[in-house]
N, C-alpha and C positions, 0 to 999 in steps of 0.2 A: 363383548368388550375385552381386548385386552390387557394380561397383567401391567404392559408399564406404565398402559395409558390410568388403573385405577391405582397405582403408585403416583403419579404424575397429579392425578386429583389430590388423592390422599394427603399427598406434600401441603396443597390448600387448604385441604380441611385441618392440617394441624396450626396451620394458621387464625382458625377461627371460622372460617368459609367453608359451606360446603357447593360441590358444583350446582350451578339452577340460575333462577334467575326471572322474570315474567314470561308467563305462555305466552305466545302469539295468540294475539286478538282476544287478550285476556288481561289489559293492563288495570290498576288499579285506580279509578277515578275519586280523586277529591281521599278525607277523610272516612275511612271505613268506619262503623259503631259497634263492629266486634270482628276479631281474628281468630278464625280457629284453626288451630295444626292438625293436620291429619297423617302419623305417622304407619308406616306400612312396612309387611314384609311379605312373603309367598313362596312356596316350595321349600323349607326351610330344612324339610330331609334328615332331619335328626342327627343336625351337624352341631355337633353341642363344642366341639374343640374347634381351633382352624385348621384350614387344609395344611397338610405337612408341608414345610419347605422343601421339600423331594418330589411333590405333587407338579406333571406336567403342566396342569392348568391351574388358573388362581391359589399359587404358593402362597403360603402362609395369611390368605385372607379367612375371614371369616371370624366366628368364635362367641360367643352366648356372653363371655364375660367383658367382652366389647360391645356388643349391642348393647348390652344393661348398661354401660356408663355414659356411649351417648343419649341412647335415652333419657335414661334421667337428666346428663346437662341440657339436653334440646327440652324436656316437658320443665325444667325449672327455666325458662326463656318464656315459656307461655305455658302455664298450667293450664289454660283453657283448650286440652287440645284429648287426641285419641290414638291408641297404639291398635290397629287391628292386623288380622294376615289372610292371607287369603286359601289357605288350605294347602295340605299335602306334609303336616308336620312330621309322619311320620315315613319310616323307609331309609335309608340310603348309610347307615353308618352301623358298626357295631352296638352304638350306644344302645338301638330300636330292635337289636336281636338278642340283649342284654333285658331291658326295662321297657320294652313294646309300647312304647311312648309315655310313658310314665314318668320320666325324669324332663322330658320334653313340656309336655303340663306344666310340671313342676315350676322349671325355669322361667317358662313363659308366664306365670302366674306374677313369681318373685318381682319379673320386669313391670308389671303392670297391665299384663294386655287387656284392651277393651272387649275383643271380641275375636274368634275366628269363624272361617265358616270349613265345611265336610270337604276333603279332597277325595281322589277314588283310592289313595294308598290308606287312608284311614279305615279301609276294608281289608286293609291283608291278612289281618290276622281273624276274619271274620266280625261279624258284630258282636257274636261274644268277646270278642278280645278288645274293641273299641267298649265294649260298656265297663271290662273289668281295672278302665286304667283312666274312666273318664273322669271319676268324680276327686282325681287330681288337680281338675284345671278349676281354678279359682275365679274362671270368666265363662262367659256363655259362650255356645257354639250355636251359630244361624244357618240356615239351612231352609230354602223356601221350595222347591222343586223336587226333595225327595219328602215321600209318604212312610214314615218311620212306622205304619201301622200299628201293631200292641207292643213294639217291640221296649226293652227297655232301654233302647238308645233314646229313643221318638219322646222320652221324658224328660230328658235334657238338651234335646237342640229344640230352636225355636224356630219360628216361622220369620220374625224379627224382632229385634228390640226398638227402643226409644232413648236417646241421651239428651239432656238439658247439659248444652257447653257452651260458658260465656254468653248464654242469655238466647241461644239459636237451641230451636228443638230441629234435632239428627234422627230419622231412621234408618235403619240400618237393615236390610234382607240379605241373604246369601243363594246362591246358587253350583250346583254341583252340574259334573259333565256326565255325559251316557256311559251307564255300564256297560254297553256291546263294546265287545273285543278290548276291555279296560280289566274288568272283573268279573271275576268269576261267579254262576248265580248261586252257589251254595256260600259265597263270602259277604253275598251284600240279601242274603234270605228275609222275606219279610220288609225288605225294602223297594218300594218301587220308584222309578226315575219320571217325571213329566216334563213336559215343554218348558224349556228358560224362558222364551217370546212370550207365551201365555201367561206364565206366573207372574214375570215381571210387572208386565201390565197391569197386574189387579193388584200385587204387591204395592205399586208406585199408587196408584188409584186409594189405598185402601190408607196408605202411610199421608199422603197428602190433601185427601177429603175428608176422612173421618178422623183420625188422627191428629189435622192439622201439622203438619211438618214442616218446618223453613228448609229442611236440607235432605235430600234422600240418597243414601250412600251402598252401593249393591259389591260385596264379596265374594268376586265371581272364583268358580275353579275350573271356567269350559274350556278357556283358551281363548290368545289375542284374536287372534285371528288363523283362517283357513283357505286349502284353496281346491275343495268342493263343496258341498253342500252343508255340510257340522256347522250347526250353532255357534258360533263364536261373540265375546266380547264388544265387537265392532257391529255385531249384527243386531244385536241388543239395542246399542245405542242410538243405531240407526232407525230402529223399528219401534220401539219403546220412547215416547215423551216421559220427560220429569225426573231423571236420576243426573242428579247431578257430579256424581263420581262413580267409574267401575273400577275398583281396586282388581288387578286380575291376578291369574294364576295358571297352573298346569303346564302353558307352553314352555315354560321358564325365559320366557320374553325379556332382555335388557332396554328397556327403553330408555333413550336418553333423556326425553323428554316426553311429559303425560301428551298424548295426541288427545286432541280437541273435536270432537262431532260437533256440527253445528246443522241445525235443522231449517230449512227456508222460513223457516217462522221468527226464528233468531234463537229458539231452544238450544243449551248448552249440555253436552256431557263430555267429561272427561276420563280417558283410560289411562291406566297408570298401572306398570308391573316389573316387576328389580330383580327380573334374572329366578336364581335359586341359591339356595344355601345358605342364606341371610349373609353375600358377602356383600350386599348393596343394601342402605335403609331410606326408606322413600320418605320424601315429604310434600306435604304441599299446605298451605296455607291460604285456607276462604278468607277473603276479606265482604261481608257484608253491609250492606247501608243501613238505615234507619228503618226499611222495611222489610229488614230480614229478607233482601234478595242479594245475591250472589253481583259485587263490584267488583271483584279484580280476582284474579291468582295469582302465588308465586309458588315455583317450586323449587324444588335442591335430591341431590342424589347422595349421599352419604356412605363412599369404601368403607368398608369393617375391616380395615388392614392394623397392620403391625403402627400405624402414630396414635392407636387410641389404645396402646397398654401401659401408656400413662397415666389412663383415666382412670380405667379397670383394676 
């Protein structure tokens, strides 16, 4: 996405509006009996300032102390709602060669995050460096597809959580992409990678039978999509019944709009993924009926530009 064109949004959102609007073949029918906000971000790269205004690409977007203020004005619109990301927090700035994610936790905690899930950059510094900075983040980290063995990382991420929002029970799994040719095996030691397709499956099985869950929400880091044979995001959706949102990650995908999988059965999932850098904040909004099944979507894209340091 081009800078004028999220100047161009941005102008709207300072009007109140953010870009979005109903998915296709996702309208809301009748009275909903609960709305939950699902707010998102991915690849966030440890962009804790915005891009300079000297910066070729996305000049002066971005910035930690803008996402915290729409956040909070978007979750005081609907407290019932959830801030998660989709991995890759660390990496790309001085801030992470400074405080190796440490102050990134930090932030993120401060903002409210619900949850994240493991990116492969979350291995740069080894697992030792991921365990020496984790017990910063004030939120869980999910993670279903790697086997953190005895390690002391494998104590704090989880296979998945459970949220009670607005009266809908939410699980939540995350999934991580292959370390071939990503990371290095003395960085990710002790940690082994298994099939997204397989986990998924029993993750979704396990969150929705035993569990009982009205909503099953997957924090992917494999990527949107590909074009050989790699697991991707799309291929989940397609192969896997029962998640009814992939928050994604890795590719640094700008999607204008969450794309919609629709199964011959009439099973729904939806992918949704905002670039990198946290210069985009996603949203989407379940609107549920009376039996806690999924009526409608809407969603909205939200620039992190220079009209929300009024907020901040």
């Amino acid at each position: 996405m081009k800078r004028r064109t999220f100047l161009r949004n941005s102008a709207i959102l300072g009007a109140g509006v953010g870009m979005g609007g109903l998915i296709p073949g996702a309208e809301v029918i009748g009275a909903s009996s609960a709305r939950v906000t699902i707010l998102h971000t991915n690849d966030t790269h440890a962009r804790i300032e915005p891009f300079p205004e000297t910066a070729p690409n996305y000049a002066g977007m971005g910035g930690v102390a803008r996402r915290a203020a729409l956040v909070k004005k978007l979750r005081a619109e609907n407290p019932d709602s959830l801030l998660l990301d989709a991995g890759d927090v660390f990496q790309g700035t001085p801030y992470f060669n400074r405080f190796h994610g440490r102050l990134d936790f930090e932030v993120m905690t401060k903002m409210g995050y619900d949850a994240t899930t493991i990116g492969n950059h979350e291995f740069d510094n080894g697992v030792d460096g991921f365990e020496k900075v984790m017990d910063s983040a004030g939120f869980p980290f999910v993670s279903s597809n790697y086997d953190f063995g005895t390690t002391r990382m494998g104590m704090r991420v989880r296979k998945f959580i459970i949220r009670q929002v607005g009266g809908v029970k939410i699980g939540i799994f995350g999934l991580g992409v292959s370390f071939e040719n990503l990371v290095l095996p003395h960085l990710h030691k002790g940690v082994r990678y298994n099939d997204p397709v397989e986990v998924s499956a029993d993750m979704v099985a396990d969150l929705r039978d035993y569990h009982g869950c009205d909503m099953v929400i997957c924090l992917s880091h494999i990527g949107y999509r590909y074009n050989d044979a790699r697991v991707s995001d799309r291929v989940v959706a397609e192969q896997v019944d029962g998640i009814d949102l992939i928050i994604g990650g890795h590719t640094h995908t700008f999607l204008d709009e969450p794309e919609l999988i629709e199964k011959p059965d009439g099973r729904r999932t939806w992918i949704s993924q905002v670039g990198f850098a946290g210069i985009v904040l996603g949203r989407l909004d379940f609107h549920f009926d009376r039996d806690r099944q999924v009526a409608g979507v809407r969603h909205h894209r939200y620039p992190v530009s220079m009209q929300l340091d009024e907020w901040a």
